[in-house]
C-alpha positions as CSV (number, residue, x, y, z in Angstrom):
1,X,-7.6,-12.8,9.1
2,X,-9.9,-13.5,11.4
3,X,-11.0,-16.8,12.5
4,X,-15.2,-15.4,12.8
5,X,-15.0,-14.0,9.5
6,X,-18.3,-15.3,7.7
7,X,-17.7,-17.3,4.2
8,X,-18.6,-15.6,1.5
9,X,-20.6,-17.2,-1.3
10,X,-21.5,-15.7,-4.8
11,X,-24.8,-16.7,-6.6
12,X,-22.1,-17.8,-9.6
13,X,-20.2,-20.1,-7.4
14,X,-23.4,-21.8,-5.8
15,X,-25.0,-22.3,-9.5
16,X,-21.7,-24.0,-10.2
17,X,-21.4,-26.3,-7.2
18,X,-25.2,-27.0,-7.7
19,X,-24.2,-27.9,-11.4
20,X,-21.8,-30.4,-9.8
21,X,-23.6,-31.7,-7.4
22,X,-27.4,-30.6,-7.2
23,X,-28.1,-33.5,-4.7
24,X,-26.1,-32.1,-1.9
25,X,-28.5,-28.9,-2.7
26,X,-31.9,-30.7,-2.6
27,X,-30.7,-32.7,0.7
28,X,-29.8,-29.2,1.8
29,X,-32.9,-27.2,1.2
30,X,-35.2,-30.6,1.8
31,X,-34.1,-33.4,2.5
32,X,-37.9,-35.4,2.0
33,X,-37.5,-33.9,-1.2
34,X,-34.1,-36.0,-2.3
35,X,-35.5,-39.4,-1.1
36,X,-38.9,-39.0,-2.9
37,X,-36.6,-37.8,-6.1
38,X,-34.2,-40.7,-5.4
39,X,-36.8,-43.5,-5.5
40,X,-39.0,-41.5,-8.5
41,X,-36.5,-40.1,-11.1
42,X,-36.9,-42.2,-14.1
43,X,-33.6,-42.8,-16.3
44,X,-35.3,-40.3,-19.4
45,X,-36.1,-37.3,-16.4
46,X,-32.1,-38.0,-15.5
47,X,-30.6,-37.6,-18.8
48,X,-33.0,-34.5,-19.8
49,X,-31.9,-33.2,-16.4
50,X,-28.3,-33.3,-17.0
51,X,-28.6,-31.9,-20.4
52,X,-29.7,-29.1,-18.7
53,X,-26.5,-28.5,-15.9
54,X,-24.4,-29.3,-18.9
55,X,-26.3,-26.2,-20.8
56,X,-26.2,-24.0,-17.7
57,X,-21.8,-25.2,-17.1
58,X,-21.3,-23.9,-20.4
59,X,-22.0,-20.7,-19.3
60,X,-19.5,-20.7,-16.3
61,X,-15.8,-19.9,-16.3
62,X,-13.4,-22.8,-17.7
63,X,-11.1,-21.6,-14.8
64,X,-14.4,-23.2,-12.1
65,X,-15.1,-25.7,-14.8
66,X,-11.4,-27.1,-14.2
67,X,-11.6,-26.9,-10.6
68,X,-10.8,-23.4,-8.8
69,X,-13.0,-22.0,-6.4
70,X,-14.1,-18.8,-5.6
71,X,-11.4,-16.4,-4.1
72,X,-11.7,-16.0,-0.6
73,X,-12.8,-12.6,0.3
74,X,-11.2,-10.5,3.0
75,X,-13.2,-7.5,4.3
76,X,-12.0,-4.0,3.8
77,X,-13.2,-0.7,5.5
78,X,-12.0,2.8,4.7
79,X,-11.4,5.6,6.9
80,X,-10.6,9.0,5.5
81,X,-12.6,9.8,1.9
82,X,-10.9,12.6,1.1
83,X,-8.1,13.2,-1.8
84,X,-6.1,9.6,-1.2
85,X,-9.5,7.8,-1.0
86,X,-10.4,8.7,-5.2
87,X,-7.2,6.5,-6.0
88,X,-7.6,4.1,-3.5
89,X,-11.0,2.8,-4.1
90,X,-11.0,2.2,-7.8
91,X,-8.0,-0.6,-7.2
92,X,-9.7,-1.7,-4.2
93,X,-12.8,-2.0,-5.9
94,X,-11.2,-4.2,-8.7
95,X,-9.7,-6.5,-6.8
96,X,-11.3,-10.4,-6.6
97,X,-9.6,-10.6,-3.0
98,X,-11.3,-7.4,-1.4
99,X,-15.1,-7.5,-0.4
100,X,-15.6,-3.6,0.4
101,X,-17.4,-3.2,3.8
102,X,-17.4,0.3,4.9
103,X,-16.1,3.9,4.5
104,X,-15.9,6.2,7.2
105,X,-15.2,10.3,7.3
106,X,-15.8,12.9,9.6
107,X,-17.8,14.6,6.8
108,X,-20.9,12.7,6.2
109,X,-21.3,13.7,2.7
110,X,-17.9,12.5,1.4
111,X,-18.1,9.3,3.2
112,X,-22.1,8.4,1.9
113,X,-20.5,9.6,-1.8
114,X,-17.7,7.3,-1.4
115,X,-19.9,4.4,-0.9
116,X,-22.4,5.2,-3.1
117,X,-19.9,5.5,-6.2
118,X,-18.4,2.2,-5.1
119,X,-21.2,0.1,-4.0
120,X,-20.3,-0.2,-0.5
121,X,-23.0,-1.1,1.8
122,X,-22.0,0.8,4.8
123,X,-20.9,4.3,5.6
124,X,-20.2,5.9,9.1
125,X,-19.3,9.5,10.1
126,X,-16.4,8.3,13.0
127,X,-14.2,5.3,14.1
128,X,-15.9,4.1,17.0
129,X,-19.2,3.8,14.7
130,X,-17.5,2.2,12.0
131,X,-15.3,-0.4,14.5
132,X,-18.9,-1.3,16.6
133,X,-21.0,-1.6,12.8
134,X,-20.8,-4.3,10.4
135,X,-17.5,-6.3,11.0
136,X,-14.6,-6.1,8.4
137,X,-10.7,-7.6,8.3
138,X,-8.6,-4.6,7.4
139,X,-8.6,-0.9,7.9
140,X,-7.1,1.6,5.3
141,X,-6.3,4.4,6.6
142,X,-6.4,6.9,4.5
143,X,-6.8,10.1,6.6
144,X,-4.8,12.7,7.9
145,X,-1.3,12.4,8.5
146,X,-1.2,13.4,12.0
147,X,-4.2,11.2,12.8
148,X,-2.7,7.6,11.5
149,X,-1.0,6.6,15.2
150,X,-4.0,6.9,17.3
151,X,-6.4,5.9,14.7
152,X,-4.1,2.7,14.0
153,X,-4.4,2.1,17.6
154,X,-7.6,2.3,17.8
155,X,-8.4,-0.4,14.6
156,X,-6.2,-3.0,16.3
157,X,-7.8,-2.8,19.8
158,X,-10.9,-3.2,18.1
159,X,-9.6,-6.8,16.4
160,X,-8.2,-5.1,12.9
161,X,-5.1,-5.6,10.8
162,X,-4.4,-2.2,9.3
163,X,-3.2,-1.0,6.1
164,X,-2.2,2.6,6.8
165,X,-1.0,5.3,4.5
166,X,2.5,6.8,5.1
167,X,3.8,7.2,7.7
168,X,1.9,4.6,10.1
169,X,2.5,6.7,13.0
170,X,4.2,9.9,14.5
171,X,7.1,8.7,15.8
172,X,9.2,5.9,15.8
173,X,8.7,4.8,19.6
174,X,4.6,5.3,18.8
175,X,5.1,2.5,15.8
176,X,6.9,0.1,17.7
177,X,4.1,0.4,20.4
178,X,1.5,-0.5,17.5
179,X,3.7,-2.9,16.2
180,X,3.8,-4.5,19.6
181,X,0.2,-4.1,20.0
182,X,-0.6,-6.0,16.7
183,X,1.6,-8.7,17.9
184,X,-0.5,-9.2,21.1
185,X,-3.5,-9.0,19.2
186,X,-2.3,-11.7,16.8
187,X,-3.0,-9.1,14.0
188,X,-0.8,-7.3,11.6
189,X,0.0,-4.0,10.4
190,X,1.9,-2.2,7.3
191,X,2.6,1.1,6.0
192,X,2.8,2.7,3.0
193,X,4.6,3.2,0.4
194,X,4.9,0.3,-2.0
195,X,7.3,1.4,-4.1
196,X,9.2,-1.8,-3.5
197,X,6.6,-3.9,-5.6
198,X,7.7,-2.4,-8.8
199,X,8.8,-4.4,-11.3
200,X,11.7,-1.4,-11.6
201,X,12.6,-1.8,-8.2
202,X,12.4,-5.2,-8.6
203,X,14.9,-5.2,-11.4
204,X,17.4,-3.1,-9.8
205,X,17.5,-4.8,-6.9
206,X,18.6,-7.8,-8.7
207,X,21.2,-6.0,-10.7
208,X,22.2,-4.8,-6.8
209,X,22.4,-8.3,-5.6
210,X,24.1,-9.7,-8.2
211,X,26.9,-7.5,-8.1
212,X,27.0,-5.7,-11.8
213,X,27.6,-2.5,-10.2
214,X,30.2,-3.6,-7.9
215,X,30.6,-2.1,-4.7
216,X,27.9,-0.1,-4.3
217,X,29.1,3.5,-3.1
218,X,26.7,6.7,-3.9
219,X,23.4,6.7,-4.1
220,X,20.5,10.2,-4.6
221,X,16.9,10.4,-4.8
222,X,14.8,13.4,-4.7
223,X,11.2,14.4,-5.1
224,X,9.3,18.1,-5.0
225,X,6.5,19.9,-6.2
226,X,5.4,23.4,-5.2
227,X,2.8,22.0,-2.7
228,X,-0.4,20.3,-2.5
229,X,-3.4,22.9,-1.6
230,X,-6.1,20.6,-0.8
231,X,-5.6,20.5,2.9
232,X,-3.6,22.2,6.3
233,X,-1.9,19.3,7.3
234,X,0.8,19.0,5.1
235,X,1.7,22.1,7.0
236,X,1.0,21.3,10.7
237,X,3.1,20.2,13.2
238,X,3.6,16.2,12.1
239,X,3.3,16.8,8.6
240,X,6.0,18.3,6.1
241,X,7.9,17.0,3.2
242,X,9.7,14.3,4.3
243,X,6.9,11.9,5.6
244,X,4.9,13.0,2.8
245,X,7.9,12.9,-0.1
246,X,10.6,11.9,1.0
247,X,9.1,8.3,2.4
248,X,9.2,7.4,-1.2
249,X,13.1,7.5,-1.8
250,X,13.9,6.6,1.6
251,X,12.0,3.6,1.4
252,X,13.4,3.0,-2.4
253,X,16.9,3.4,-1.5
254,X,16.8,1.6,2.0
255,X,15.0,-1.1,0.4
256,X,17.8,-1.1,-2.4
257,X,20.8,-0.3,-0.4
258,X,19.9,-2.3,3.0
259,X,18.8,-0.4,6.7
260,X,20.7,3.0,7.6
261,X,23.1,3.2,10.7
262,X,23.3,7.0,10.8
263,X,21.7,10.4,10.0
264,X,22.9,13.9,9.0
265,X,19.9,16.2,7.7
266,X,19.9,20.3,7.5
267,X,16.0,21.3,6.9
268,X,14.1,24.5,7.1
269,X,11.2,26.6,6.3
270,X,11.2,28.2,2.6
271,X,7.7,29.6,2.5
272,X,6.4,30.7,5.8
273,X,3.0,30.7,5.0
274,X,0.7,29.1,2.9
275,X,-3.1,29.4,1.5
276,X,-4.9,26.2,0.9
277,X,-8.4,25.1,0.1
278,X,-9.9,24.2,3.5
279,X,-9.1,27.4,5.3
280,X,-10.4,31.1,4.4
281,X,-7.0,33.0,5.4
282,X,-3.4,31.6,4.6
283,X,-1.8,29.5,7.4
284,X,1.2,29.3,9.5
285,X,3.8,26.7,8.3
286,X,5.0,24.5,11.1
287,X,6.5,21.8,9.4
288,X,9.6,21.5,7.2
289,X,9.2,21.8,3.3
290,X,13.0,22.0,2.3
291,X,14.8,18.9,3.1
292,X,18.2,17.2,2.8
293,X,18.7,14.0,4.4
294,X,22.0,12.3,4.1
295,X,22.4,8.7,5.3
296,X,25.0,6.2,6.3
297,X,24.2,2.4,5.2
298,X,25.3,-0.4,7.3
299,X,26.4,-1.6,3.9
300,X,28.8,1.6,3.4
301,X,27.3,3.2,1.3
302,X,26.2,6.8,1.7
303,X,22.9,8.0,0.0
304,X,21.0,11.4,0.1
305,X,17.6,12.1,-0.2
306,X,16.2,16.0,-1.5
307,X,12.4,17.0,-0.9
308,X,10.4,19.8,-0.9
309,X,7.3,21.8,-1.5
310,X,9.0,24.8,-2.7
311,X,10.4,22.7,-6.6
312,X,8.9,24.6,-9.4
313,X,8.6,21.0,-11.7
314,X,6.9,21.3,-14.7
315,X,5.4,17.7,-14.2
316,X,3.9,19.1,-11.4
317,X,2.2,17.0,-8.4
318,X,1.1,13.5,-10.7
319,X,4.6,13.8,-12.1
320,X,2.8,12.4,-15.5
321,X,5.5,12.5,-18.4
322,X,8.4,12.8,-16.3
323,X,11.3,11.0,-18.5
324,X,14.0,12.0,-16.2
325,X,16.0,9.8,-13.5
326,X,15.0,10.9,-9.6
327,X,17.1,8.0,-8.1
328,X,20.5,7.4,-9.1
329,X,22.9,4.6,-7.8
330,X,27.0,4.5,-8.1
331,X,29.3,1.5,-8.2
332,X,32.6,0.4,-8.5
333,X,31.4,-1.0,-11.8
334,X,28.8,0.6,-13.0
335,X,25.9,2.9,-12.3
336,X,21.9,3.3,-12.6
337,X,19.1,5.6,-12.6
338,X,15.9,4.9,-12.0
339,X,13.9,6.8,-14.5
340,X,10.1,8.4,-13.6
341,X,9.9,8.7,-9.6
342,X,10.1,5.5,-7.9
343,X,5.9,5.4,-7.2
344,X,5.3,5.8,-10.9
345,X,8.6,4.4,-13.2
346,X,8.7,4.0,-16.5
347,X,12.6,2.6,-17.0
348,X,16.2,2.3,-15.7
349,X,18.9,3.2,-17.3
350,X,22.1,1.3,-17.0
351,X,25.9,1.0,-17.3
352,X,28.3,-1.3,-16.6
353,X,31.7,-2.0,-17.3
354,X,30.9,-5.1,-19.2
355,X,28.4,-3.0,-21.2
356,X,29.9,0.4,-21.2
357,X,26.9,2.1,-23.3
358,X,23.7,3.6,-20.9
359,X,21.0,1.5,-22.0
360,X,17.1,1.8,-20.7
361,X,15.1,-1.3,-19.7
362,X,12.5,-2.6,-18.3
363,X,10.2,0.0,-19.5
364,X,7.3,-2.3,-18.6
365,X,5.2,-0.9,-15.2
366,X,2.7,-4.1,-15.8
367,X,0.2,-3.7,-13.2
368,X,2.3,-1.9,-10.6
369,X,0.5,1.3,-9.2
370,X,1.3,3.5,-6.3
371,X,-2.1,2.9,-4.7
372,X,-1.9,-0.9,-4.8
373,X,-0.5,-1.7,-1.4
374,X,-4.0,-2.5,0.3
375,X,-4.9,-3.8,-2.3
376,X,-2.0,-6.1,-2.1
377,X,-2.1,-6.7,1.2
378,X,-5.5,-7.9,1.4
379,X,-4.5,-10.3,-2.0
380,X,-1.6,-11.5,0.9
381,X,-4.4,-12.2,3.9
382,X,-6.5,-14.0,1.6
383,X,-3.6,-16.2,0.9
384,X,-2.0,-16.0,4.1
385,X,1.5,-15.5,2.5
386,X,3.8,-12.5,3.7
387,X,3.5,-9.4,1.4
388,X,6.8,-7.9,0.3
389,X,6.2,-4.6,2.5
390,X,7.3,-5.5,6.1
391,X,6.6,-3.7,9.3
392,X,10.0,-3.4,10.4
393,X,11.2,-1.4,6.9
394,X,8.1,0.9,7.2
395,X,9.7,1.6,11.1
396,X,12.7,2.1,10.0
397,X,11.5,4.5,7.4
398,X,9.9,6.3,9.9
399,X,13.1,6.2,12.3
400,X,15.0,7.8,9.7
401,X,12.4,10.9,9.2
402,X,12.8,11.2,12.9
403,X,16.4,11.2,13.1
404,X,16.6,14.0,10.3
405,X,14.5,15.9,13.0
406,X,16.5,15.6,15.8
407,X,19.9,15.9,13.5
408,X,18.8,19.5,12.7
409,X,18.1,20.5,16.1
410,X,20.8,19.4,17.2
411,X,23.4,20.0,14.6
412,X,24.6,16.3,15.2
413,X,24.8,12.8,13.3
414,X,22.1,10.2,15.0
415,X,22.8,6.7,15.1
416,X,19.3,4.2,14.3
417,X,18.5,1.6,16.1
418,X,16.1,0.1,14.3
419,X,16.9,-2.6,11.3
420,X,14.7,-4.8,8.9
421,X,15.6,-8.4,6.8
422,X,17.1,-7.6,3.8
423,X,17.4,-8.2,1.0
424,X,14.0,-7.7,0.4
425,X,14.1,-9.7,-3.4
């Protein structure tokens, strides 16, 4: 955080403090006042006087009554108010850790609605607006795919850490250059996803660790719909399935499985053009939306990851009720399935030689959302402890999307040389 950022008081926790100590108040707002009180008070004005506080700390928290302060508050502003933002901001919103600031869209009337819904005191129609208005900590990023790199830049050479949505820039060589920059800047930035903070993921992880599947050998994860239709980007140049789908199971099973040292992909074009909202005739499609990624761990292990926009799934975009396993993992002694996709699980199935039957647990979500990682993130500023999500995984992520690239131009397998601590639990 930064070391300017104004304190932040609410009128609950100044009634409280004034409950404690009303002296330090009175010296505060007048001092002449306290030494004419101090020499005047009579024992029976005293007594009545405290009566009083007592009456008004009955109404407070037992949490402040015990002790605890406030939360400190870490300043959030928004950039992009379009689809992403309407998930975003309810969480953020929420959230004891985030003090929303600003949003900010290149459509004025999506970017005043934003902050009207959500009480937010500020709204701007660009980035150099919203960087030279009211000061804030983090920026979430929430626009356009194809935007996040220079937009990232441009938040951390104004003095922002940055929360950015997947991927957190267009190439691998562009992140490490941000990642750099935040480093000079003594800031930080992350990308999405968060699948790793499920307690799923968290779970199988463990199972992983501990050995209970043995030598870990195979490993699938796939994710599709038919295609979202609420902007052209997806189909641009920069965009496709992979950094929009495929992130997810690429950071779920690199995050599982440890970082990749190699890449083999075969992707193409399955429907050539496509009609969406923002755009009267039907558009070209530039990027791929039929992948297959296969990858080489350092562990091993070989995993695959399937995407697309061309999967006729009756669960359809939200993937609500899906029941079925979308990442699977194989072991010398057993084997699990991660059941739901990995940003919205609702089990695991398991089987191991010590417990030969499939069994589902950990059917438990508790508070884990897809949308949380700001959210998160800011929680981890205002404590100044290190989030789960790490820079160097998000990278490699993106490495990996880039090597599937160049793998099916080139026909060839691509070595990575990017890595990240692991295990990550």
């Amino acid at each position: 955080m930064q070391n300017n950022q104004t304190p932040t008081f609410s009128l609950k926790s100044i009634l409280y403090s004034f409950i404690l100590s009303p002296r330090i108040y009175i010296v505060w707002f007048s001092p002449e006042i306290y030494t004419r009180m101090k020499k005047s008070i009579s024992r029976k004005d005293f007594i009545q006087q405290v009566g009083i506080m007592g009456a008004l700390a009955s109404l407070l928290p037992s949490n402040l009554l015990a002790g605890e302060t406030a939360p400190q508050q870490v300043r959030v502003g928004i950039i992009g108010c379009g689809s992403v933002s309407t998930q975003y901001l309810p969480h953020l919103s929420k959230s004891q850790w985030v003090r929303l600031v600003s949003t900010c869209d290149i459509i004025e009337e999506r970017a005043k609605a934003a902050a009207s819904k959500y009480s937010v005191p500020n709204y701007y129609t660009s980035i150099e607006k919203m960087l030279s208005g009211e000061p804030f900590d983090l920026l979430v990023n929430l626009t356009n795919m194809q935007e996040h790199g220079k937009l990232n830049k441009l938040g951390l050479e104004h003095g922002r850490n940055i929360w950015s949505e997947k991927p957190m820039a267009n190439s691998y060589q562009e992140g490490v250059t941000l990642m750099e920059l935040a480093k000079k800047k003594q800031l930080r930035i992350w990308g999405a996803p968060a699948v790793v903070m499920s307690p799923q993921f968290a779970y199988m992880s463990k199972v992983i660790q501990e050995g209970q599947l043995g030598t870990i050998a195979a490993a699938h994860g796939h994710y599709g719909h038919l295609g979202p239709t609420w902007s052209a980007f997806f189909y641009e140049k920069l965009g496709g399935s992979m950094p929009d789908l495929a992130v997810y199971n690429m950071a779920t099973l690199t995050g599982l499985l440890g970082p990749v040292k190699s890449v083999v992909a075969m992707l193409n074009i399955i429907t050539p053009t496509r009609k969406v909202d923002n755009r009267n005739s039907p558009i070209k499609v530039e990027a791929e939306d039929n992948s297959m990624v296969l990858m080489e761990h350092a562990s091993g292990a070989l995993s695959h990851v399937q995407s697309g926009f061309n999967y006729f799934d009756p669960y359809g975009h939200e993937g609500v009720g899906q029941e079925k396993p979308t990442v699977s993992i194989w072991g010398t002694k057993g084997n699990m399935h991660l059941i739901g996709y990995d940003w919205a699980p609702t089990g695991v199935d398991i089987a191991t030689e010590t417990h030969e039957k499939t069994r589902r647990v950990v059917m438990d979500t508790g508070h884990f959302v897809w949308q949380q990682g700001a959210t998160a993130i800011a929680e981890n500023m205002a404590k100044a402890t290190d989030p789960m999500i790490t820079t160097l995984h998000a990278l490699h992520v993106l490495e990996i999307i880039e090597a599937a690239r160049k793998s099916q131009e080139t026909g060839t397998r691509i070595p990575l040389e990017s890595s990240f601590n692991w295990p990550l639990i």
